[in-house]
N, C-alpha and C positions, 0 to 999 in steps of 0.2 A: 422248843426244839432249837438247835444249832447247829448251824453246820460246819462241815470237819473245817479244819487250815485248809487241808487237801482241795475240797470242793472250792473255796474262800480264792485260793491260789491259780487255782484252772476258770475263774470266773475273771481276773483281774488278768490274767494273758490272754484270755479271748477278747478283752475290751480295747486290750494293747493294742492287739492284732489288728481290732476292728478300728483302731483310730488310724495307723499305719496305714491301713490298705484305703482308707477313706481319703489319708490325704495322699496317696499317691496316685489317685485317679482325681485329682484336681486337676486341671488344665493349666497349662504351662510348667508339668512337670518332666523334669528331664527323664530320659530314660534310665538313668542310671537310682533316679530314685523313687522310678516306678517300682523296680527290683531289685530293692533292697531289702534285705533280708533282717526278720530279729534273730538275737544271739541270745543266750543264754545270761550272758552278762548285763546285754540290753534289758534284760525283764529283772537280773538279781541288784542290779544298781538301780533305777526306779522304784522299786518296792521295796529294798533291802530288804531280799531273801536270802536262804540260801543256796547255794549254787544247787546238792544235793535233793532237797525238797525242788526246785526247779526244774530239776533233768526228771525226777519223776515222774512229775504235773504233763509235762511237754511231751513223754514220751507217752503216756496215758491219751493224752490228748491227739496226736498222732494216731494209735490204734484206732482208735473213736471215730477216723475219718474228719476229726476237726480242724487237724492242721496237716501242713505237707512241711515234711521235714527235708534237710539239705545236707548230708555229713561234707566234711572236708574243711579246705582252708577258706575258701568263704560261703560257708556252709550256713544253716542257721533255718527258720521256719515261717511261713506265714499260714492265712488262715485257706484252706483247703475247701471253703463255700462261702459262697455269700453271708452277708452275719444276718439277713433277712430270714436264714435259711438254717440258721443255727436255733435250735428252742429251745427255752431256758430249762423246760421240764425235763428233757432226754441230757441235756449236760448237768444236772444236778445228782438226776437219779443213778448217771453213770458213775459221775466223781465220789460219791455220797455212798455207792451198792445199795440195794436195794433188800438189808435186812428188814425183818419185823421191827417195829419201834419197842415192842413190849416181848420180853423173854418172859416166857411163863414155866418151862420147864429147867433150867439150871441159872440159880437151883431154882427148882420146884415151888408155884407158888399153894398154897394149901388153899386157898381161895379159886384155885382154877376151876372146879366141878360148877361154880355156882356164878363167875364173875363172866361182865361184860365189857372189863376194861378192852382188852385186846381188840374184840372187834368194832366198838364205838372208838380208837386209837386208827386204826387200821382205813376206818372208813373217812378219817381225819385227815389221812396222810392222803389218801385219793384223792380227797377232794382240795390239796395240798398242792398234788402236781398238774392237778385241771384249771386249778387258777396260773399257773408257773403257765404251764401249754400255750396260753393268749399270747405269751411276749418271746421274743427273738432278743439277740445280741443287739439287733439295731434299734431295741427300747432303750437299753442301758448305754448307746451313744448317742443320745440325744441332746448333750449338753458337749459336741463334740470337739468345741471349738477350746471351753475350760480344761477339757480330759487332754488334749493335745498340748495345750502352754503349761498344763502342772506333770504332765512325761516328759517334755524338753527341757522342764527347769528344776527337777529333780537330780542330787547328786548324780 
């Protein structure tokens, strides 16, 4: 299995988000860069995305209740819960939708009456997102200090 760009894209703006918000609750930050806000450009210069595949990702992610979006002139998003509070398995399954792995009727598999792929697949994928469930955003910033100097030193 692999997962989309899509999923791939809304996995590395929440880590953004989560180094963002981690260091502006550092002590001796100014106010101004407690609330500062990511842009759009902030996430397609970092990664070299694109702007379009971006505005997707973020507005997706927005619905989702994962981030709090800003329109206007300085406008822009951050992360809308704690990344304690974000689980990896509900933002995969959202970014990802939540198809069958295995299409048996179009077309039509001639093996369907007899076969067990689908459900021994099925029971894979469960046991897919109970292992994702143990970890939050704040597993995947655990190195937060390198995630921060290679997003500041990024074109």
């Amino acid at each position: 299995m692999q997962l989309k760009k899509y999923t791939d894209y809304g996995l590395r703006i929440l880590m953004y988000l989560g180094v963002q918000e981690a260091q502006a609750r550092k002590p001796g930050m100014e106010s101004s860069q407690q609330n500062k806000l990511t842009t759009i450009r902030d996430i397609c210069t970092t990664f070299d995305l694109s702007t379009n595949h971006v505005n997707k990702v973020v507005h997706h992610l927005g619905r989702l209740g994962l981030i709090d979006t800003r329109r206007g002139k300085n406008g822009g998003f951050l992360l809308a819960k704690p990344a304690a509070e974000i689980r990896l398995d509900y933002v995969i399954r959202q970014l990802e939708g939540d198809e069958a792995w295995i299409e048996c009727h179009n077309p039509y598999c001639a093996a369907l009456p007899a076969c067990e792929l689908k459900g021994i697949v099925a029971r894979g994928k469960e046991l897919f997102y109970d292992y994702l469930a143990q970890f939050t955003l704040t597993d995947l910033l655990k190195k937060q200090g390198q995630l921060l100097q290679i997003f500041s030193t990024t074109p």
